[in-house]
Every structure is written in C-alpha cells, then in structure tokens.
Residue, then its C-alpha position, 0 to 999 in steps of 0.5 A: x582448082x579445077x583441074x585438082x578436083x578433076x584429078x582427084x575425081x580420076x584418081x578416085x575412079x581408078x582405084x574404084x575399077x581397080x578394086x572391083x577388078x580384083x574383087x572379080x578374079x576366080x580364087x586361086x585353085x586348090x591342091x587338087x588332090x592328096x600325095x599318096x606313096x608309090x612305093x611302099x617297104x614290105x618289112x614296115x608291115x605285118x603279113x610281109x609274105x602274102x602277096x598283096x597288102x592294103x594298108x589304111x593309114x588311119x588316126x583315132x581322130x578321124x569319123x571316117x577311118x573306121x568305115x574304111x578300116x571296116x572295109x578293107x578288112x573284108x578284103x583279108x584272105x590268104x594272098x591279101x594281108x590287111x593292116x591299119x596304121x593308126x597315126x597315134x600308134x605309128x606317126x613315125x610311119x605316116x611321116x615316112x610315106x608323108x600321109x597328108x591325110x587320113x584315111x588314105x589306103x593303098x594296095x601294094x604288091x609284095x614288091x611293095x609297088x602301089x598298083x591302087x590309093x584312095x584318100x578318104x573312105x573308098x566305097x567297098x565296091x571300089x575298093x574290092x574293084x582296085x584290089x581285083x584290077x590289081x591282083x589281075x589285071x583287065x578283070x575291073x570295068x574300071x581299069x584306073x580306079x585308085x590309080x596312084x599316079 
C-alpha cells in the first residue's frame, strides 16, 4: 500500500511540473508584419499616365483610413496621381492585391512596381519622405522607409 501512495504521490508530482512548465512558454509569435503587393496593374487605377501613383487601400469602416487618404491627397501633383480604393467600392481589387488590412498605401511607378508600402496611416512626413526616395533615389535620410519587401 505503500508503494501505491508513493506512486500516486510521484504522479502527481509530474504533472504539477508539467503544467507549470507549459504555463511557462513565451506565447507563440505573431504575424509580424501585413503582406503588402509588389507589383501593382496601372489600368486597375485612375491617372494611368502620370508617373507615379499612391494608392490607399482604405474601407468606410476603418477611423484611420481618412487620415491617411487626407494625406497622400496632399501628395497629388502633375507626376504623382492619388487614388483611394475604398473596399466597399472595390472589394474586387482589395482581394486581387490580397489587402489584409486597411489603410494600406503603396506608391508605384508607372511600371507599376511598388518602390514603398505602409499598412496603417503613415505619418505625412513619412509618406512624402517614401514618394521623394522613390521619385529620386538617395534624396531621403531614410533610404528604406516604406520599402516593401
């Protein structure tokens, strides 16, 4: 009888270490960043021959989509084109560029190569930094800011 209740005893044991072993894992890491396109098809956007385009993939539902439509619309200039893509008006093109979230902003040249992506509302300086770096590169302090890869 003995040795049953120092078996017991042990098993007990066992698993008490073994659940507070578990309890003592880090969580397991989240996805640490959005997917954002790498190439994007000129004639799915408005202002097709400007040389430069900044897109946001935005959704009438998100607070933060204005902010950054607000900004890149400053951007607009004769060789910059500005469009928003709000899911509710084209959902078709959110799912083809597989836009995991909103707002999500690139800038493409007229290839339609992304040289910069933000997922979230860039900072206006940010943003203005990307499109300079993109439009001439070596002109930012910040060489890789945006970068999509």
């Amino acid at each position: 009888m003995e040795r049953l209740v120092l078996a017991l005893v042990l098993i007990v044991a066992a698993a008490a270490v073994a659940a507070w072993l578990r309890r003592q894992r880090p969580e397991p890491p989240t996805q640490s960043h959005y997917q954002v396109p790498t190439q994007l098809d000129r004639d799915d956007f408005d202002d097709g021959d400007r040389p430069w385009l900044v897109v946001v993939f935005s959704s009438t539902t998100c607070a933060t989509c204005a902010e950054a439509v607000a900004k890149a619309e400053v951007a607009a200039c004769g060789d910059v084109a500005v469009q928003d893509v709000s899911y509710q008006a084209r959902a078709d093109l959110h799912r083809r560029y597989a836009i995991e979230a909103a707002p999500t902003t690139v800038v493409a040249d007229r290839d339609g190569v992304v040289h910069a992506a933000f997922v979230g509302a860039p900072s206006a300086t940010d943003l203005w930094a990307a499109i300079a770096e993109a439009r001439a590169p070596g002109s930012s302090p910040e060489p890789g800011l945006g970068s999509p890869a």
